[in-house]
CHARMM internal coordinates of N, CA and C (Angstrom, degrees):
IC EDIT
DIST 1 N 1 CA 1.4440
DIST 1 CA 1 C 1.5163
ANGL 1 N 1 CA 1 C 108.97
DIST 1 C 2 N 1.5160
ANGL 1 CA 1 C 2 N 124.12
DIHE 1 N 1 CA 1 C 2 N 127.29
DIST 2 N 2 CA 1.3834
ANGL 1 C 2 N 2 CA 131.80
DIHE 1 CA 1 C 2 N 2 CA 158.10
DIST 2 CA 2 C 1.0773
ANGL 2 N 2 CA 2 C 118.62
DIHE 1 C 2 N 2 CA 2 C -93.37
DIST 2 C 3 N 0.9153
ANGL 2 CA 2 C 3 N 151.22
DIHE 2 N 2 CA 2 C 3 N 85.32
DIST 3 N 3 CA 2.0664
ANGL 2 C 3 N 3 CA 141.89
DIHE 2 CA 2 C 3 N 3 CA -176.69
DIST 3 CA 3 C 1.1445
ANGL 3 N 3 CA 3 C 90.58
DIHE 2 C 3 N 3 CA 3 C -72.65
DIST 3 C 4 N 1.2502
ANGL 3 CA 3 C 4 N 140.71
DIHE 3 N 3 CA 3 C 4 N 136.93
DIST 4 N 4 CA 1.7078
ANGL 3 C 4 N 4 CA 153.00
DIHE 3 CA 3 C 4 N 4 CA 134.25
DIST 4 CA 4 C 1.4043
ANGL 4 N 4 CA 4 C 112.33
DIHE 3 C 4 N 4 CA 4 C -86.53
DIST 4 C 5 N 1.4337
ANGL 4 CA 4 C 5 N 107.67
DIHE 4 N 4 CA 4 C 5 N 166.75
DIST 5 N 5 CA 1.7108
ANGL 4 C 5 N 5 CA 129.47
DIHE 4 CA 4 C 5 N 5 CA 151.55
DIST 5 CA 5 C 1.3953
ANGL 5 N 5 CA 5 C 98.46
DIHE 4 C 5 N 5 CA 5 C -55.91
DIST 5 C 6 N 1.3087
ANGL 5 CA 5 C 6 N 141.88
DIHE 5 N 5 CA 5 C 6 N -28.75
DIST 6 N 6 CA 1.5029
ANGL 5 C 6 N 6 CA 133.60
DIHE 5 CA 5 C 6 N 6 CA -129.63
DIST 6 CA 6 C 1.5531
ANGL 6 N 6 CA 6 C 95.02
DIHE 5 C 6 N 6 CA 6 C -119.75
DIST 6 C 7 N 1.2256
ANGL 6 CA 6 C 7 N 118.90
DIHE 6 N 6 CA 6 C 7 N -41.68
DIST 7 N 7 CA 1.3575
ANGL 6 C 7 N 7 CA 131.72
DIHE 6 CA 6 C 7 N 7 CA 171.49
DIST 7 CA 7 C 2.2871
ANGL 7 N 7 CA 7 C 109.63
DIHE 6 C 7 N 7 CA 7 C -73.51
DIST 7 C 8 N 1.1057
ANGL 7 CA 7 C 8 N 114.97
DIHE 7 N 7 CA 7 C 8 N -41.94
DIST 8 N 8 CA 1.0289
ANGL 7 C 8 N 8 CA 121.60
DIHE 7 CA 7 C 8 N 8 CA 175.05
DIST 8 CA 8 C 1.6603
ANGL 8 N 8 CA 8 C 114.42
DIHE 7 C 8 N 8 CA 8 C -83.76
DIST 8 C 9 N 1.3461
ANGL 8 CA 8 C 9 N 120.39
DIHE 8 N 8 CA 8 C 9 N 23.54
DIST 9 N 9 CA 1.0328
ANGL 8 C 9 N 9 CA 114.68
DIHE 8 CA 8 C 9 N 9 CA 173.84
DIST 9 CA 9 C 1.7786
ANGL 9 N 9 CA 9 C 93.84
DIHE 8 C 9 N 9 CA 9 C -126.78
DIST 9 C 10 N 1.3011
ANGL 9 CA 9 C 10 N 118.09
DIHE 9 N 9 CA 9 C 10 N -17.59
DIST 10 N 10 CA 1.8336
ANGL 9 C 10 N 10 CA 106.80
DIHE 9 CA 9 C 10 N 10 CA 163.03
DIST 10 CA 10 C 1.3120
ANGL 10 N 10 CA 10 C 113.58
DIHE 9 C 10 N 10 CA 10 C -89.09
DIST 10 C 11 N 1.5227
ANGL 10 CA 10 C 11 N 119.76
DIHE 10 N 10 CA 10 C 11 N 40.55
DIST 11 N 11 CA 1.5134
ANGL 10 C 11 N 11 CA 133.20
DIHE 10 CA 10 C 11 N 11 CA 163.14
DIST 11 CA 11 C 1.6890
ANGL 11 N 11 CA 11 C 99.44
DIHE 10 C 11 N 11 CA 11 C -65.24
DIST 11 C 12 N 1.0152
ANGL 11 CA 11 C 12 N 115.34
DIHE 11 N 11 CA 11 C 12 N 164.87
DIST 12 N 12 CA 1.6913
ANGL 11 C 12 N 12 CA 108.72
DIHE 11 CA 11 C 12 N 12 CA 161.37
DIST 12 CA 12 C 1.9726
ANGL 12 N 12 CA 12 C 74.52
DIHE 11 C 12 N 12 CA 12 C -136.00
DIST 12 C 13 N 1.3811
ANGL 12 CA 12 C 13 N 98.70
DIHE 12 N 12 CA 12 C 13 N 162.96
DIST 13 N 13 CA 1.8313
ANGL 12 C 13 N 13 CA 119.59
DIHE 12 CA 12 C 13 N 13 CA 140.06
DIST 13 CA 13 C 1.3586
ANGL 13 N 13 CA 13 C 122.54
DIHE 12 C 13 N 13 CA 13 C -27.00
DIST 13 C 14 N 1.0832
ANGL 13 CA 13 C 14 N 119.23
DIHE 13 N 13 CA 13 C 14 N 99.40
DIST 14 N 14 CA 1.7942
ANGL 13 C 14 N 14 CA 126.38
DIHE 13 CA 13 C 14 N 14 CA 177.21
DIST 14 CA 14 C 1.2728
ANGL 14 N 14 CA 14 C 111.87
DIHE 13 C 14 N 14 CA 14 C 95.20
DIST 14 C 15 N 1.5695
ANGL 14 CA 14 C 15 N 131.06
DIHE 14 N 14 CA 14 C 15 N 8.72
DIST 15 N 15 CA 1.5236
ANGL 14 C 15 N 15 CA 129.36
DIHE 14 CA 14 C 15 N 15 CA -176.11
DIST 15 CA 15 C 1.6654
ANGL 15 N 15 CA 15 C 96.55
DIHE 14 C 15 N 15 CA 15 C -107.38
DIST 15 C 16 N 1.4142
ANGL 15 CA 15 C 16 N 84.54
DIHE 15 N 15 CA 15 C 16 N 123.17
DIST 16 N 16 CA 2.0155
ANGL 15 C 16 N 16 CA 113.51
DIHE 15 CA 15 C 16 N 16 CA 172.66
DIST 16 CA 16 C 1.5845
ANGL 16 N 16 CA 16 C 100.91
DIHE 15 C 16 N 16 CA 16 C -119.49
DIST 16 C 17 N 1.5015
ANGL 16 CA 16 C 17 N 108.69
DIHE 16 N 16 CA 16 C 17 N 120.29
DIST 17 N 17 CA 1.0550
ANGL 16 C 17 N 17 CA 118.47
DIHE 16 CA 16 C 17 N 17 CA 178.43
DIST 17 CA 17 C 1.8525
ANGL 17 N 17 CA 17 C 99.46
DIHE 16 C 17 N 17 CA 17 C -135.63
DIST 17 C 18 N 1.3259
ANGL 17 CA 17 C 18 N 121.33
DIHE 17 N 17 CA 17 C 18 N 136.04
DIST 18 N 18 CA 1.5843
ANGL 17 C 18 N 18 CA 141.41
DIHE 17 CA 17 C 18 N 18 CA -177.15
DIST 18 CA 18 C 1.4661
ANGL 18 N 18 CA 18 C 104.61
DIHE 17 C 18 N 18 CA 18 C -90.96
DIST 18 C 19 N 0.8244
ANGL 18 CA 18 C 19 N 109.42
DIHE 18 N 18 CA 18 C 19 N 122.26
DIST 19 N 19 CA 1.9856
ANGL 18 C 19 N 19 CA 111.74
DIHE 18 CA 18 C 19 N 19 CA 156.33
DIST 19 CA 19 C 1.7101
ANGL 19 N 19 CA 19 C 115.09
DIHE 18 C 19 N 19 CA 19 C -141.92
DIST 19 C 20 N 1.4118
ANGL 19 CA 19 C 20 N 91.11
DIHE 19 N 19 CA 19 C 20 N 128.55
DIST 20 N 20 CA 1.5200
ANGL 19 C 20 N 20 CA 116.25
DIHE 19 CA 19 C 20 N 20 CA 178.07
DIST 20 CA 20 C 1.9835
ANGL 20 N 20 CA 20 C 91.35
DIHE 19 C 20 N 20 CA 20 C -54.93
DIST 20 C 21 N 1.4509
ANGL 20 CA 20 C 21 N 92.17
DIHE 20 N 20 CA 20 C 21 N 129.73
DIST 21 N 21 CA 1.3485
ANGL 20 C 21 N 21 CA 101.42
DIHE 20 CA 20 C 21 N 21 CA 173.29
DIST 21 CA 21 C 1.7213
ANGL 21 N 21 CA 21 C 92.15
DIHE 20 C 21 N 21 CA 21 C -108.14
DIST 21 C 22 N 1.4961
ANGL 21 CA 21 C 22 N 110.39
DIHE 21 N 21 CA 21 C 22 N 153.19
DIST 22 N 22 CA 1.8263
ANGL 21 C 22 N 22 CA 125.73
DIHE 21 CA 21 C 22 N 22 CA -179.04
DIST 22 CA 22 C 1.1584
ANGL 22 N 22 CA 22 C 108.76
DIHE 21 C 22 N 22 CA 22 C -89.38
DIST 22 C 23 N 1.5071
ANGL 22 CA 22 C 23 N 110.86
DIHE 22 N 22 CA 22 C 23 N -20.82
DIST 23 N 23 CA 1.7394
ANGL 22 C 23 N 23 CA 118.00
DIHE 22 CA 22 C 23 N 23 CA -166.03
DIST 23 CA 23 C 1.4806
ANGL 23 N 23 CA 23 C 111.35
DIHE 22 C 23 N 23 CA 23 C -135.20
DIST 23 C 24 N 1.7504
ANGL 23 CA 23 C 24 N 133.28
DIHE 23 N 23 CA 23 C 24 N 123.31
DIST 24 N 24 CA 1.5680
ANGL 23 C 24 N 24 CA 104.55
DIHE 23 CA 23 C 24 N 24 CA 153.04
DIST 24 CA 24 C 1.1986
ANGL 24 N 24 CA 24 C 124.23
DIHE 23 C 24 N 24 CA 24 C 1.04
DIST 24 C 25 N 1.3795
ANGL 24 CA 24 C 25 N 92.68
DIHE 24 N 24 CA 24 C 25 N -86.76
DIST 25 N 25 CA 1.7503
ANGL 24 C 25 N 25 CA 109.12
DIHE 24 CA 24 C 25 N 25 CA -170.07
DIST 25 CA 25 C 0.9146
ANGL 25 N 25 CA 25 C 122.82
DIHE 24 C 25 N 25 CA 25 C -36.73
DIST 25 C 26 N 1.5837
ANGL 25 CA 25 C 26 N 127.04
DIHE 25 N 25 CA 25 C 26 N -33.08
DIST 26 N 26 CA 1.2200
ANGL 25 C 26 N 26 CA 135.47
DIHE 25 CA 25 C 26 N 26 CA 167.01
DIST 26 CA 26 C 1.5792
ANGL 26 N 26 CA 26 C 120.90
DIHE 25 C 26 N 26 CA 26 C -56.50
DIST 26 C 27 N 1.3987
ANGL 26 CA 26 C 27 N 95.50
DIHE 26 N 26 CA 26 C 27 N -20.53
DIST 27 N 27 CA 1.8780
ANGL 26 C 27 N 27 CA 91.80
DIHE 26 CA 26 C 27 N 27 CA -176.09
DIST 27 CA 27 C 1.8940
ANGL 27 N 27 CA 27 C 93.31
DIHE 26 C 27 N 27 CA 27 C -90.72
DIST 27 C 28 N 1.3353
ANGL 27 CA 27 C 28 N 130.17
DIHE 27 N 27 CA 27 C 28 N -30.70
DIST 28 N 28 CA 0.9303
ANGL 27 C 28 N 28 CA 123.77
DIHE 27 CA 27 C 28 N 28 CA -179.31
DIST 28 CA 28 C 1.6947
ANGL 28 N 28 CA 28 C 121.61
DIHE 27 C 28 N 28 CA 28 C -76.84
DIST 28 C 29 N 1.3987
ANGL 28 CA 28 C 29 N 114.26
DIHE 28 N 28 CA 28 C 29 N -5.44
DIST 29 N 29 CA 1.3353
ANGL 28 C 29 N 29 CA 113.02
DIHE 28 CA 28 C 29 N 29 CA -157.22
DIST 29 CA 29 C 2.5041
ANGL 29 N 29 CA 29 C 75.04
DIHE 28 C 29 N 29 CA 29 C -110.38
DIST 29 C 30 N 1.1310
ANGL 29 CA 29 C 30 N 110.10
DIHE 29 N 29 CA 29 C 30 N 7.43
DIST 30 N 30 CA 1.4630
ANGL 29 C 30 N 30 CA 102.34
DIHE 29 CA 29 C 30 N 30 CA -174.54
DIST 30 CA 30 C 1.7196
ANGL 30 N 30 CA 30 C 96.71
DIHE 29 C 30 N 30 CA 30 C -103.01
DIST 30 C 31 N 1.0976
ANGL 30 CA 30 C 31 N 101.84
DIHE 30 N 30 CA 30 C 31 N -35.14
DIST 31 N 31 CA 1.9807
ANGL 30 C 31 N 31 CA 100.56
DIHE 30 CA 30 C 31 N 31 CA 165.68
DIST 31 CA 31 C 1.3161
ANGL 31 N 31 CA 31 C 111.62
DIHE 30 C 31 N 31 CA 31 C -43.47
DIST 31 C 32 N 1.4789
ANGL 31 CA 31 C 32 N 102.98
DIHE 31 N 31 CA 31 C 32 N -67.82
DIST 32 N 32 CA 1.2697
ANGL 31 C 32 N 32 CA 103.77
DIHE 31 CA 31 C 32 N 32 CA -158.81
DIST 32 CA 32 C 1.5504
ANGL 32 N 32 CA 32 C 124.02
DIHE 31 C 32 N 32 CA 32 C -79.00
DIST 32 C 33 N 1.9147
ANGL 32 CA 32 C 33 N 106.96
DIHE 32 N 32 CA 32 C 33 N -17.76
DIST 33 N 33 CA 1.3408
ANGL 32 C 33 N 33 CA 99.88
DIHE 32 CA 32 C 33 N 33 CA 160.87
DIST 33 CA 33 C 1.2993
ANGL 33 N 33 CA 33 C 127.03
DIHE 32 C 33 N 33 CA 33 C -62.73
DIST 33 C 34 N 1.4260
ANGL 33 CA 33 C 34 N 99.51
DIHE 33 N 33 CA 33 C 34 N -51.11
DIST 34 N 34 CA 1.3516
ANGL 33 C 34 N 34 CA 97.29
DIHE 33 CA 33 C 34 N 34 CA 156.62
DIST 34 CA 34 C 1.7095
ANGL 34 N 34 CA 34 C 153.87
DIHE 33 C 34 N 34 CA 34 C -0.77
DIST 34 C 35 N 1.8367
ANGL 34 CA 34 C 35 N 94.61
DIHE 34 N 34 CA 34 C 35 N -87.33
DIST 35 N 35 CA 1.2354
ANGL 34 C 35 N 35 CA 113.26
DIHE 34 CA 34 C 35 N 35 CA 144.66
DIST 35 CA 35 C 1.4425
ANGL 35 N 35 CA 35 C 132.58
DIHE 34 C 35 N 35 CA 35 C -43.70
DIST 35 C 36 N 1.3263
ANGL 35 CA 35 C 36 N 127.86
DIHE 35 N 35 CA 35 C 36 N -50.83
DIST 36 N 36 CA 1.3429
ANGL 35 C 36 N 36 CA 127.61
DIHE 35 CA 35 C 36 N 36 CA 152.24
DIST 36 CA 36 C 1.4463
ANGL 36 N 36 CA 36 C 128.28
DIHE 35 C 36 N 36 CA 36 C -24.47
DIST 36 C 37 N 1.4855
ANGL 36 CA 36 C 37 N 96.00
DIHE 36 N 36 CA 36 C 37 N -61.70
DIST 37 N 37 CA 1.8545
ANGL 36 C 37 N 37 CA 109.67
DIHE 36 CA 36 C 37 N 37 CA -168.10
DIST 37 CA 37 C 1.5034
ANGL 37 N 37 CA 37 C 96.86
DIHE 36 C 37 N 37 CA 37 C -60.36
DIST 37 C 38 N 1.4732
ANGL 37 CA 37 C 38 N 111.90
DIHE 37 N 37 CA 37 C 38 N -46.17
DIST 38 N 38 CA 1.7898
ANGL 37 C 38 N 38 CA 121.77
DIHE 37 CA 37 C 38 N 38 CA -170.62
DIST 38 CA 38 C 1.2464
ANGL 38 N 38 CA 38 C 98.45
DIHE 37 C 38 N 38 CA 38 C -44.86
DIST 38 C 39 N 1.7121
ANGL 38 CA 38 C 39 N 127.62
DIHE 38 N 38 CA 38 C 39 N -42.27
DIST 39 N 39 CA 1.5485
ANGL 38 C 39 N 39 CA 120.01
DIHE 38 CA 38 C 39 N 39 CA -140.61
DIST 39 CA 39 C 1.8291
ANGL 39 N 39 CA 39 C 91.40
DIHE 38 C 39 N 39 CA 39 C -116.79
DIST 39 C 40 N 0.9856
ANGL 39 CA 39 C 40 N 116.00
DIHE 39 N 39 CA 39 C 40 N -27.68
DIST 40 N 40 CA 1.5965
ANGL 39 C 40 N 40 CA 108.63
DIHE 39 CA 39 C 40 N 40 CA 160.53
DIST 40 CA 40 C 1.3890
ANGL 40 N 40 CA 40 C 118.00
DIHE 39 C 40 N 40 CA 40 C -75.98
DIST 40 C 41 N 1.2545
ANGL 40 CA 40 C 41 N 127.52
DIHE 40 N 40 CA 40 C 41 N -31.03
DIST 41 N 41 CA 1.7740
ANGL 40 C 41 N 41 CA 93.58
DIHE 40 CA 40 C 41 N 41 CA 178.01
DIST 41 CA 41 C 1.7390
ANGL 41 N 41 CA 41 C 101.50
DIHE 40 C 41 N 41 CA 41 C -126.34
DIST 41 C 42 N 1.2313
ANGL 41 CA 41 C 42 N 112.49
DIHE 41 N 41 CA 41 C 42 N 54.54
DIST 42 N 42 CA 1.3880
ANGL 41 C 42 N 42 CA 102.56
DIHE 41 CA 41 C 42 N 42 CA 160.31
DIST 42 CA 42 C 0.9994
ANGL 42 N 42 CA 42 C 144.06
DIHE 41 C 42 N 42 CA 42 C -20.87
DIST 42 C 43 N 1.5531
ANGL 42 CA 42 C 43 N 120.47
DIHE 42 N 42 CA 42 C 43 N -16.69
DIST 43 N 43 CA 1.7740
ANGL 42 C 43 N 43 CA 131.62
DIHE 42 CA 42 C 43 N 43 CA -170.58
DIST 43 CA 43 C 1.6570
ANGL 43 N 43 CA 43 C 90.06
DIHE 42 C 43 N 43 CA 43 C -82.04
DIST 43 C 44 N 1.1042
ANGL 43 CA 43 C 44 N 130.89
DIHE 43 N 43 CA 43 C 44 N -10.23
DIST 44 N 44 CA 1.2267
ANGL 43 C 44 N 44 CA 131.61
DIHE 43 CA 43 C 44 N 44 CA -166.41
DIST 44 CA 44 C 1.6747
ANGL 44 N 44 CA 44 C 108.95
DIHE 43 C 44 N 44 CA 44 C -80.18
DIST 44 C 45 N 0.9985
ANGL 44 CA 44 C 45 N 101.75
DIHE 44 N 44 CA 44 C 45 N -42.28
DIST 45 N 45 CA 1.5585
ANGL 44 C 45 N 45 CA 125.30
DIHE 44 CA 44 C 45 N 45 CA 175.58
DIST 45 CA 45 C 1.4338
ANGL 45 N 45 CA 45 C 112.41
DIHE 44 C 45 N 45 CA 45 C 69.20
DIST 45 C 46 N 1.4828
ANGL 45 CA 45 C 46 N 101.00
DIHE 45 N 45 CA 45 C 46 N 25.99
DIST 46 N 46 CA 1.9823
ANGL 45 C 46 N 46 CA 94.62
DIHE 45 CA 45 C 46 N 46 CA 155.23
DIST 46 CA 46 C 1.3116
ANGL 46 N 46 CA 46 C 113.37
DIHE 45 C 46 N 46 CA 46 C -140.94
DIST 46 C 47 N 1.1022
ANGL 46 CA 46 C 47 N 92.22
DIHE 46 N 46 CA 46 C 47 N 169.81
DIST 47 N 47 CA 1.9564
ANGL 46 C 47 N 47 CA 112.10
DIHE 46 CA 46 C 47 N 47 CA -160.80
DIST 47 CA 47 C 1.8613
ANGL 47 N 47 CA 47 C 102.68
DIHE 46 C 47 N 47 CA 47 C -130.40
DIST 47 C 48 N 1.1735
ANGL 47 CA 47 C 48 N 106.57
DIHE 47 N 47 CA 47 C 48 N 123.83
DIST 48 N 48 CA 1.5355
ANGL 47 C 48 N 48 CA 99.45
DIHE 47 CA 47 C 48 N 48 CA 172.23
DIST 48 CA 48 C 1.5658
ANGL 48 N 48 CA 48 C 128.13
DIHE 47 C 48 N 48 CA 48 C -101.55
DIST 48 C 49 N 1.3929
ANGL 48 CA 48 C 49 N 103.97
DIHE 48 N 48 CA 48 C 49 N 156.18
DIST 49 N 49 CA 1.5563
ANGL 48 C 49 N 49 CA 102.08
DIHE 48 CA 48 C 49 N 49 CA 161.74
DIST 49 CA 49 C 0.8236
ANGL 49 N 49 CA 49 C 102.61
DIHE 48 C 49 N 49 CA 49 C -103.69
DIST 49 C 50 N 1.5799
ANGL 49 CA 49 C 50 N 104.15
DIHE 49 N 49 CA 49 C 50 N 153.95
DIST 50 N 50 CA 1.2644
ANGL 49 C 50 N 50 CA 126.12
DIHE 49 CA 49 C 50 N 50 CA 154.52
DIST 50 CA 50 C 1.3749
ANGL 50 N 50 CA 50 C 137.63
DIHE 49 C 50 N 50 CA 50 C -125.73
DIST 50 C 51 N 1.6472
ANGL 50 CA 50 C 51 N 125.84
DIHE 50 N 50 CA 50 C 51 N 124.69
DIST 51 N 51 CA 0.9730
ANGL 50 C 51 N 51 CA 133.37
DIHE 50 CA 50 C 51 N 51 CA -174.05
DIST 51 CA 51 C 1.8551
ANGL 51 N 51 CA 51 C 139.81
DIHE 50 C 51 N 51 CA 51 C -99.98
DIST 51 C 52 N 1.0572
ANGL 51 CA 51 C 52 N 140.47
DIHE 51 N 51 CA 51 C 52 N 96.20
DIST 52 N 52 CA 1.2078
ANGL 51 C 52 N 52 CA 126.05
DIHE 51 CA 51 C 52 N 52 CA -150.40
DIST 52 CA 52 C 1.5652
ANGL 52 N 52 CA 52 C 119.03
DIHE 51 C 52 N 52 CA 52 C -107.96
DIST 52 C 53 N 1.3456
ANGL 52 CA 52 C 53 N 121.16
DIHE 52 N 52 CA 52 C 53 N 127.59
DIST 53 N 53 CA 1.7665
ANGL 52 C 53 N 53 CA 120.44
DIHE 52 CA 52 C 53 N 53 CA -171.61
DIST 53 CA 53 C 1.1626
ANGL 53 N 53 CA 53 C 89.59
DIHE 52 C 53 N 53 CA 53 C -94.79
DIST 53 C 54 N 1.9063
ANGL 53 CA 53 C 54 N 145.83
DIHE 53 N 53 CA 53 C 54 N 127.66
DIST 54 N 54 CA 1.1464
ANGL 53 C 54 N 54 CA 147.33
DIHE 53 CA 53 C 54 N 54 CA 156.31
DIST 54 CA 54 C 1.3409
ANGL 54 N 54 CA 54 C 109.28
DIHE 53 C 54 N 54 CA 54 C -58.22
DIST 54 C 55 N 0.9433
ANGL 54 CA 54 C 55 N 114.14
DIHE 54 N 54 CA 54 C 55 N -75.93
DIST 55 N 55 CA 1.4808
ANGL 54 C 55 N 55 CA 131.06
DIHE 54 CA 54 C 55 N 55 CA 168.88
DIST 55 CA 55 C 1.4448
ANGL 55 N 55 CA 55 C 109.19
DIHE 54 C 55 N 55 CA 55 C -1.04
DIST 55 C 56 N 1.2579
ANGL 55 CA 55 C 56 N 83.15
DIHE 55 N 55 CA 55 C 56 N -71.40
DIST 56 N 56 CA 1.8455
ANGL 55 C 56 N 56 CA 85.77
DIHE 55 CA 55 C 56 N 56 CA -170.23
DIST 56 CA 56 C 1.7738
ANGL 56 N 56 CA 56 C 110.20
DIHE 55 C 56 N 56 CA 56 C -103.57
DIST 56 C 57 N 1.2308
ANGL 56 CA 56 C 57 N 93.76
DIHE 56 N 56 CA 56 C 57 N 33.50
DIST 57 N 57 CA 2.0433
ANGL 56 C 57 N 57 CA 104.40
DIHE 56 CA 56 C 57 N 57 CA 173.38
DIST 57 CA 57 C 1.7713
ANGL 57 N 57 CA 57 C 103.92
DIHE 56 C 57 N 57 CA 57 C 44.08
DIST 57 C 58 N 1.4339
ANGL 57 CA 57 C 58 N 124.41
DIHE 57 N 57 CA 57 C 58 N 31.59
DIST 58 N 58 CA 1.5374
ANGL 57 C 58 N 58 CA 129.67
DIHE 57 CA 57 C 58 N 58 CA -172.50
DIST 58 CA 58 C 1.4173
ANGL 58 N 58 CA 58 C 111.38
DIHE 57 C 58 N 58 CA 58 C -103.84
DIST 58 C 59 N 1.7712
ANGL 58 CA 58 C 59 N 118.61
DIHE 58 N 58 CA 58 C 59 N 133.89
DIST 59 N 59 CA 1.3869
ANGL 58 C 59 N 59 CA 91.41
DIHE 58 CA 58 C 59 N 59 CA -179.18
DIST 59 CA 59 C 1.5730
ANGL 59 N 59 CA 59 C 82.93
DIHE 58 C 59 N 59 CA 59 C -136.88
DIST 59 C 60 N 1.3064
ANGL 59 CA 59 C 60 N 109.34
DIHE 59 N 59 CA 59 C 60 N 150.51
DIST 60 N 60 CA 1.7313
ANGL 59 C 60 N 60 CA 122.40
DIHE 59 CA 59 C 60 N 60 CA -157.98
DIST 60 CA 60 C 1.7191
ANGL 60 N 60 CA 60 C 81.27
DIHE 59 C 60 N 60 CA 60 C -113.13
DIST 60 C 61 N 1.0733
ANGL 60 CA 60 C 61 N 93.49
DIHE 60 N 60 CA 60 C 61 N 138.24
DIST 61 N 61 CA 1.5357
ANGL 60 C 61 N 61 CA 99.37
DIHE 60 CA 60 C 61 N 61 CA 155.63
DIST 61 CA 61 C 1.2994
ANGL 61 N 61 CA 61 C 108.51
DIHE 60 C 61 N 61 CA 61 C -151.17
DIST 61 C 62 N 1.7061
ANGL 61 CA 61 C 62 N 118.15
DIHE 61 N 61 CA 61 C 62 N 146.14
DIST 62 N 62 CA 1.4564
ANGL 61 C 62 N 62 CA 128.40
DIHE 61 CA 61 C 62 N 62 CA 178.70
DIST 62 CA 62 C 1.8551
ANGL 62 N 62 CA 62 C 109.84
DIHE 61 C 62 N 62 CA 62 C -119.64
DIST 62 C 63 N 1.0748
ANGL 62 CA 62 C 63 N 98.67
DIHE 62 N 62 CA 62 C 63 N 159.70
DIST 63 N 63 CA 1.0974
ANGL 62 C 63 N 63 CA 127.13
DIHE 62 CA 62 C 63 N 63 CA 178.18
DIST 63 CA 63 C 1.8326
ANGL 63 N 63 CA 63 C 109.08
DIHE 62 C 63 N 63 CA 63 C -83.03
DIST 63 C 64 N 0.9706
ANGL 63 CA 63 C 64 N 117.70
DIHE 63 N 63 CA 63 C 64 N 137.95
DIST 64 N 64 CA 1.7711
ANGL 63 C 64 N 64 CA 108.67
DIHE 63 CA 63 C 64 N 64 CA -179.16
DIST 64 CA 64 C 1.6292
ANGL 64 N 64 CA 64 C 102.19
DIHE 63 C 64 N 64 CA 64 C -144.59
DIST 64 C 65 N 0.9229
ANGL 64 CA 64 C 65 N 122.60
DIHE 64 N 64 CA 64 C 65 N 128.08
DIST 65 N 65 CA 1.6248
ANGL 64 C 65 N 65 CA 121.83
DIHE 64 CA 64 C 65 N 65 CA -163.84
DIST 65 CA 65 C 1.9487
ANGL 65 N 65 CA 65 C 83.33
DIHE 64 C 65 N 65 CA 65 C -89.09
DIST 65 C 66 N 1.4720
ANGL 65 CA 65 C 66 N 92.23
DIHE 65 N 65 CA 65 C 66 N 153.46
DIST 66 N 66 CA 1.9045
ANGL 65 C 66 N 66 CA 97.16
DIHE 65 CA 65 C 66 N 66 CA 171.42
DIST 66 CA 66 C 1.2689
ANGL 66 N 66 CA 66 C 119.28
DIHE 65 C 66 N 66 CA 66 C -109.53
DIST 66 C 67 N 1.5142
ANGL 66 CA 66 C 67 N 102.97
DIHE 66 N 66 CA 66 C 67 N -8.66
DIST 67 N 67 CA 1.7509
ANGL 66 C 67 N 67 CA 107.97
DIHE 66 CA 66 C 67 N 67 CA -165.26
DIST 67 CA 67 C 1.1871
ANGL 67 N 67 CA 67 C 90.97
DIHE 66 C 67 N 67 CA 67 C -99.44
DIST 67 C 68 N 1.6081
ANGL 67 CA 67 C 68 N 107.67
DIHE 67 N 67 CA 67 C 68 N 136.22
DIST 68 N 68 CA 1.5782
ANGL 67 C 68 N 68 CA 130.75
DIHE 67 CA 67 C 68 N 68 CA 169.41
DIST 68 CA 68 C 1.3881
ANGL 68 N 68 CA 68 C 110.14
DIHE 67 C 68 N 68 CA 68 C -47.07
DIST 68 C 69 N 1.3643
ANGL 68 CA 68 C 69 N 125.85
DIHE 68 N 68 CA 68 C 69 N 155.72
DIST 69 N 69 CA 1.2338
ANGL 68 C 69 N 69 CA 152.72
DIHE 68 CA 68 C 69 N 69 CA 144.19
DIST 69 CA 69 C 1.7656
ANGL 69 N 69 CA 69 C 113.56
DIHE 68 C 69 N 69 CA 69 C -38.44
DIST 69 C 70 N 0.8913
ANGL 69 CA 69 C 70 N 137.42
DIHE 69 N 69 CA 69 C 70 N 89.94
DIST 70 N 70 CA 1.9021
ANGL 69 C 70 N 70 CA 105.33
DIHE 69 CA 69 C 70 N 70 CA 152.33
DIST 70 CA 70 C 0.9127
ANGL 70 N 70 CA 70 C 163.47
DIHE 69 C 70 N 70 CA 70 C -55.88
DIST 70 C 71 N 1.2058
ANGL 70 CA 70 C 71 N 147.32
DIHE 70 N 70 CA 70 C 71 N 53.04
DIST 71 N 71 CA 1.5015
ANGL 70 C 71 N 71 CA 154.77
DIHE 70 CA 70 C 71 N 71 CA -86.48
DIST 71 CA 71 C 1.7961
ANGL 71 N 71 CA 71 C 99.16
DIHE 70 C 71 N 71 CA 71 C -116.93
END
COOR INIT
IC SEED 1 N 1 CA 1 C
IC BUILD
């Protein structure tokens, strides 16, 4: 598994996609890209979680839109 900025920016709002990471590190280096991409392009207006199964070397990450609703 590679996670990029480049790949985490064709997230849309509500898309959870899993990838087998080869390494620990690999599940830890998916936080923080993560986090990064969230805090560099804000115009984007989503922020992800991220979730990781050790067990099975899997790390879930979602898409979370930031901009309010208009009701």
């Amino acid at each position: 598994m590679k996670l990029t900025t480049e790949r985490l920016l064709q997230f849309q709002p509500g898309e959870k996609v899993t990838f087998k990471a080869d390494h620990p590190k690999e599940m830890a280096n998916a936080r923080s890209t993560a986090s990064y991409t969230a805090l560099t392009y804000p115009e984007r207006g989503i922020r992800f979680s991220v979730h990781f199964d050790r067990p099975k070397m899997e790390v879930t990450i979602e898409a979370i839109s930031t901009k309010s609703k208009k009701k």
